[in-house]
Structures are given as structure tokens and as C-alpha cells.
N, C-alpha and C positions, 0 to 999 in steps of 0.2 A: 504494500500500500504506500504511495506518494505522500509523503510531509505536507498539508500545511503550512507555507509561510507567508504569514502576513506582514514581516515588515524586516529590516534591517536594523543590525545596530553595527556602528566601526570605531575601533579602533583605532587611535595614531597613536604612533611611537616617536618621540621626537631623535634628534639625533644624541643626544646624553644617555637614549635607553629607557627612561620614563613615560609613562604614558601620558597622554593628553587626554583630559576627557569633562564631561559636561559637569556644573552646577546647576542641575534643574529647578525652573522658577519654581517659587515658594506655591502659584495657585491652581497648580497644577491638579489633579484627581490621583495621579500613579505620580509615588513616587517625591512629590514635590519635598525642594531645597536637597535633595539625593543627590549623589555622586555618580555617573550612568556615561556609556558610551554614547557617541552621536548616534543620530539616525530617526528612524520614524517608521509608517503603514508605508506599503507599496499600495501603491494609487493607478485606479485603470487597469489599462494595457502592459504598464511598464512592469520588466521582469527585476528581479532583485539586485542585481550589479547597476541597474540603470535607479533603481528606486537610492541605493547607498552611492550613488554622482551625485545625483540632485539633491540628495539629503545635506551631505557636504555643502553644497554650493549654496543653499538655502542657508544652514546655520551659521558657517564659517567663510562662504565667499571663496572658499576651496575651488577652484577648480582642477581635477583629475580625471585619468581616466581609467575606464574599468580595469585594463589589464596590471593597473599599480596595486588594484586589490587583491591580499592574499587568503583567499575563503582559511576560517576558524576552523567553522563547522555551523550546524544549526542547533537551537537551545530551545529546549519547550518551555512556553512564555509562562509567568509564573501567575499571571492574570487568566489568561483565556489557556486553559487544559484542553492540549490536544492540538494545537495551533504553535510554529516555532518561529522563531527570532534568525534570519541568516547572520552571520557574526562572520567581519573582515578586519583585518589589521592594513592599515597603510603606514606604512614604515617611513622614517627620517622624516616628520615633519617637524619646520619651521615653527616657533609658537610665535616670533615676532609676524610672520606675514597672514597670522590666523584674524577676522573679522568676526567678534562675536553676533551673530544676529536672531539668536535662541541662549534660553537658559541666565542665568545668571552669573555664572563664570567658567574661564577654563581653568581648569585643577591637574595641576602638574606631578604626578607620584611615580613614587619607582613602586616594582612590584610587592615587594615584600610590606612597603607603607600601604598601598591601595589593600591589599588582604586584612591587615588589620585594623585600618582604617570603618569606625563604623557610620559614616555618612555613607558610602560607598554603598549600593544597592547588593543585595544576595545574587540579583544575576549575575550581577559587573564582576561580582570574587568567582561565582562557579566558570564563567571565560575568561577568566586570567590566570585561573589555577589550571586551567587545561592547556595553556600553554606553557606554566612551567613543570609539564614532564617529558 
């Protein structure tokens, strides 16, 4: 049976090796004033590597392109059961040339901080823990 994915979340990595990732607004429903990768619902027609470009571009002004993205893997959402989250890493980004234009801020941690960290959402540690094995 076919996965379920409703939306995307990404990763950046800056070049120090930390990750980059969202402060979500305070008024949010899910989540709010949390620690969370970018991203968002795949919307229409668009498939998942085109929903996490435009997510980028919407929050951060990011422009990339699909093949910089490194699929994770996919996560079952911890809201809607039985529906998953695709999860990419885009590696060496720049945090000076980042344009916030979602969330509250970007939050700079290395991994071992983001794991312990408990602002940090339970998804954002169970895909960061999968990438340190």
C-alpha cells in the first residue's frame, strides 16, 4: 500500500554543521512558539520535491532546486495517523542570505543541542535522531 503524504518538512544544514530551523508563530493550532523544520501541505497538483521548493521560497526566499534535496525518508504525522510528513535535508546553507517570511525565528543548533532541546517538537528529534545512525 502507497504512503500518504501530505506535506513536506526540510531540513538545512548550515555550513558549521548545525541545523537551521523554524520558531513557529506563537498563534499557530500545531505546535505554536515550537522548534520545527520548514515546510508545509503539498497543495494541488504539485508532487513533494516541488511542494518543499516553494515551501523554501515562501518562508525563506530560498530559492533551490529539487535535485539539492537529499530525501530523509517519510514520518507519520503525529497529528493526522496514517498520513506522513516527506522529510529532506538541504545541506550548507547560508543563514546570513536566509529571509524570514514565516514563523518567528530561525534557530541555529547543533544536533546533540536540538535532541535535548525541549522547545524542539517530538517530530523534529525523531528526524534528527535518524540521521544520527
Amino acid at each position: 500500500m502507497m504512503k500518504s503524504i501530505v506535506g513536506t518538512g526540510i531540513l538545512l544544514r548550515a555550513p558549521n554543521g548545525k541545523y537551521l530551523l523554524q520558531e513557529r508563530d506563537i498563534d499557530l493550532e500545531r505546535n505554536p512558539g515550537r522548534i520545527a523544520p520548514f515546510g508545509g501541505g503539498v497543495e494541488g497538483e504539485e508532487n513533494v520535491l516541488e511542494c518543499a521548493v516553494r515551501e523554501l521560497k515562501e518562508e525563506l526566499e530560498l530559492e533551490t532546486h529539487s535535485s539539492d534535496l537529499q530525501a530523509i525518508g517519510s514520518f507519520e504525522s503525529h497529528y493526522r495517523p496514517g498520513t506522513f510528513i516527506q522529510l529532506y535535508l538541504l545541506d550548507r546553507v547560508d543563514p546570513a542570505g536566509l529571509v524570514l517570511r514565516e514563523g518567528q525565528n530561525i534557530v541555529e543548533l547543533s544536533l546533540s543541542d536540538a535532541l535535548q532541546n525541549d522547545e524542539v517538537t517530538d517530530f523534529t528529534k525523531e528526524v534528527l535522531r535518524s540521521l544520527s545512525v
